[in-house]
C-alpha positions in Angstrom: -15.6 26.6 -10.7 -15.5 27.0 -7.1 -19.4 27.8 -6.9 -20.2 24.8 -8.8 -18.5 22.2 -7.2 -19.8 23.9 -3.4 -23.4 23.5 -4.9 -22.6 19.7 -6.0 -21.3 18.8 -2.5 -23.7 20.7 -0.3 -26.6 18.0 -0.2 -23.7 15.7 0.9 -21.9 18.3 3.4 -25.6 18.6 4.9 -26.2 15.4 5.2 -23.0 14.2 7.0 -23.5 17.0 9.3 -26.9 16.4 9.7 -26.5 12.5 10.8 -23.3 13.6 13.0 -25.9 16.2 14.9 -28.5 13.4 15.3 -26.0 10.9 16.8 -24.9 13.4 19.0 -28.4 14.3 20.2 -30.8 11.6 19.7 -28.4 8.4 18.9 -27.6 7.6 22.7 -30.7 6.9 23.5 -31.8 4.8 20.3 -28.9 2.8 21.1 -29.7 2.2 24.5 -33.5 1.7 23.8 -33.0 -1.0 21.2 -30.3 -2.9 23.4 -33.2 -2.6 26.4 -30.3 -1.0 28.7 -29.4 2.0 30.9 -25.7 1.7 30.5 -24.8 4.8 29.5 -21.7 3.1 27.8 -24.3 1.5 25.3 -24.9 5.0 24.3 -21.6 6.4 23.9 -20.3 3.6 22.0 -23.0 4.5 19.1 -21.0 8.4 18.8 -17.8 6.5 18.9 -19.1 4.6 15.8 -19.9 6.9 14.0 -17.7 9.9 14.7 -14.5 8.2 15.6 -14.7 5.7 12.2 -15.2 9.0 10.0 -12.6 11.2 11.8 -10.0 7.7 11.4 -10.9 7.4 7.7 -10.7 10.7 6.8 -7.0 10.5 8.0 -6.5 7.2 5.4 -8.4 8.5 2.6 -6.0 11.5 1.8 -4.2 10.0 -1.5 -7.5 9.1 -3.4 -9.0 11.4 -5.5 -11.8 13.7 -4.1 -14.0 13.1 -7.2 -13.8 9.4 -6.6 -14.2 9.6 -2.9 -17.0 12.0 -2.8 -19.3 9.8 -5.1 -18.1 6.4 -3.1 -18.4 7.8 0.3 -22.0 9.4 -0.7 -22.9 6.0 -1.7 -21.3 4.2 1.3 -23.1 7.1 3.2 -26.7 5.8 1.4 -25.6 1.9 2.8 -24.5 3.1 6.3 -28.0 4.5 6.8 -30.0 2.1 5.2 -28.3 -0.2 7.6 -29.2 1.5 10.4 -32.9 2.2 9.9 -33.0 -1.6 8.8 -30.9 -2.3 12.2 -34.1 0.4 14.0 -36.7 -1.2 12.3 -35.6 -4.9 13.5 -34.6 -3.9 16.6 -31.1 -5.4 16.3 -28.3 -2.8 18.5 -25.8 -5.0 16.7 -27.3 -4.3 13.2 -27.3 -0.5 15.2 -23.4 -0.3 15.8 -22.7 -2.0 12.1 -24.8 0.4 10.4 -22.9 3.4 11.8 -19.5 2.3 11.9 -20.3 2.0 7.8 -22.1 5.9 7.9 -18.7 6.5 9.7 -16.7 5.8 7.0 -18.6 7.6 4.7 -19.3 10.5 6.8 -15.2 10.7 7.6 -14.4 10.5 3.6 -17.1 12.7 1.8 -16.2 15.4 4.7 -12.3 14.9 3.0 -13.5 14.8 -0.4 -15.5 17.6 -0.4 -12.8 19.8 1.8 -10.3 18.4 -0.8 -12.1 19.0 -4.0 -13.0 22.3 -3.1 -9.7 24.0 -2.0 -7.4 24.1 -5.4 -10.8 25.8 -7.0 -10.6 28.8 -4.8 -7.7 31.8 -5.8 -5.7 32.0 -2.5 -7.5 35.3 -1.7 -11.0 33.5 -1.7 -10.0 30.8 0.0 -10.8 32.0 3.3 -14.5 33.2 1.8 -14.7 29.4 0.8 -14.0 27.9 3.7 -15.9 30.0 6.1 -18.6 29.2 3.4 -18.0 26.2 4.2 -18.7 25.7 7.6 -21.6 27.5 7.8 -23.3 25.1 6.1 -21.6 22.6 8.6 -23.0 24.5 11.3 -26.3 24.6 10.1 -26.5 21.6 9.4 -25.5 20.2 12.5 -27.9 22.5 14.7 -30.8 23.2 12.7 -32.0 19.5 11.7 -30.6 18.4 15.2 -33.5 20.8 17.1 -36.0 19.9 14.4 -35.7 16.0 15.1 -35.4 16.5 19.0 -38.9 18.2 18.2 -40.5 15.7 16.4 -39.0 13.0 18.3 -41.3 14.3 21.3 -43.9 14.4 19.0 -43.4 11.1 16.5 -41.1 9.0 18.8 -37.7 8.3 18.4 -37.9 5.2 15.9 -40.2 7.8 13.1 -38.1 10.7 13.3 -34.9 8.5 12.8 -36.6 7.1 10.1 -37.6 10.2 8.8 -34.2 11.6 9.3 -32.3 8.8 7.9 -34.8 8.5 4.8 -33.4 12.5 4.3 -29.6 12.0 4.4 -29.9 9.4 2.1 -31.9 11.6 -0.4 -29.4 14.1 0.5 -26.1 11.4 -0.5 -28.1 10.7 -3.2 -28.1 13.8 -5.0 -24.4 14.9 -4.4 -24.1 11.6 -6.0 -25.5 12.4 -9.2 -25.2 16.2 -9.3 -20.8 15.0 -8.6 -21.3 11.9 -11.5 -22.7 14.4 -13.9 -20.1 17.2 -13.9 -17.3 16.7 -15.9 -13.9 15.9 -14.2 -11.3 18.9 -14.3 -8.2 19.0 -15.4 
């Protein structure tokens, strides 16, 4: 059970790693190229949206059911980021700092979901296994994707390879969305 529900939720795990590892490498400096400043504070304040919305949420998000919250928060996930690339696109920092405080609260409550939904699957013996599991694909996810866009951003620009990289977490949200709809709840 275990196994199936870690296959579910691993588009989603990646992809809320993923994004966390591009706002911690590349989103300081879209933020401070679309609000035509060197403040470094303008940069910050984009990680601050994202990461500290998701790590407050996940805090408030503990009594509702991981099923429930995994398929809202990969869907709030898919509105975060189209708000952002739409934000990119139009060249609006507000639009910027709105999109990801929205990615924030999904990132913050799929991350509890999943960590949640997981846990009672796993005999206490395998727990451990699970978890370590677990964040490996955390890990990779954060890393691997993160040198890939700084890479193409050299290459593609900034805008295109957050476009790029947006337009994949929100494939990713997508199909934790269904492959979570489709299986059946357990009991």
């Amino acid at each position: 059970m275990a196994r199936r529900q870690f296959v579910a939720t691993a588009p989603s795990l990646t992809a809320i790693w993923a994004l966390a590892g591009l706002y911690l490498s590349l989103g300081p400096a879209l933020a401070i190229t679309l609000a035509h400043s060197m403040n470094r504070v303008v940069g910050g304040l984009v990680i601050i949206a994202l990461a500290g919305v998701g790590a407050i949420t996940g805090a408030f998000v503990q009594n509702v059911d991981p099923r429930t919250l995994i398929l809202r928060a990969s869907l709030i996930l898919v509105v975060g980021v189209g708000l952002t690339l739409i934000a990119v696109l139009i060249d609006s920092t507000a639009g910027l700092y709105a999109g990801s405080v929205v990615a924030g609260l999904g990132l913050g409550a799929s991350f509890s979901g999943i960590v949640r939904s997981l846990g009672p699957l796993a005999p206490p013996e395998k727990r451990g296994a699970l978890f370590a599991a677990l964040y490996i694909v955390v890990y990779v996810a954060i890393s691997v994707p993160t040198v890939i866009a700084g890479i193409a951003s050299s290459h593609y620009g900034l805008r295109d390879t957050t476009y790029g990289y947006g337009f994949v977490v929100i494939a990713l949200a997508a199909v934790t969305f269904v492959a979570v709809s489709r299986r059946k709840v357990q009991t």
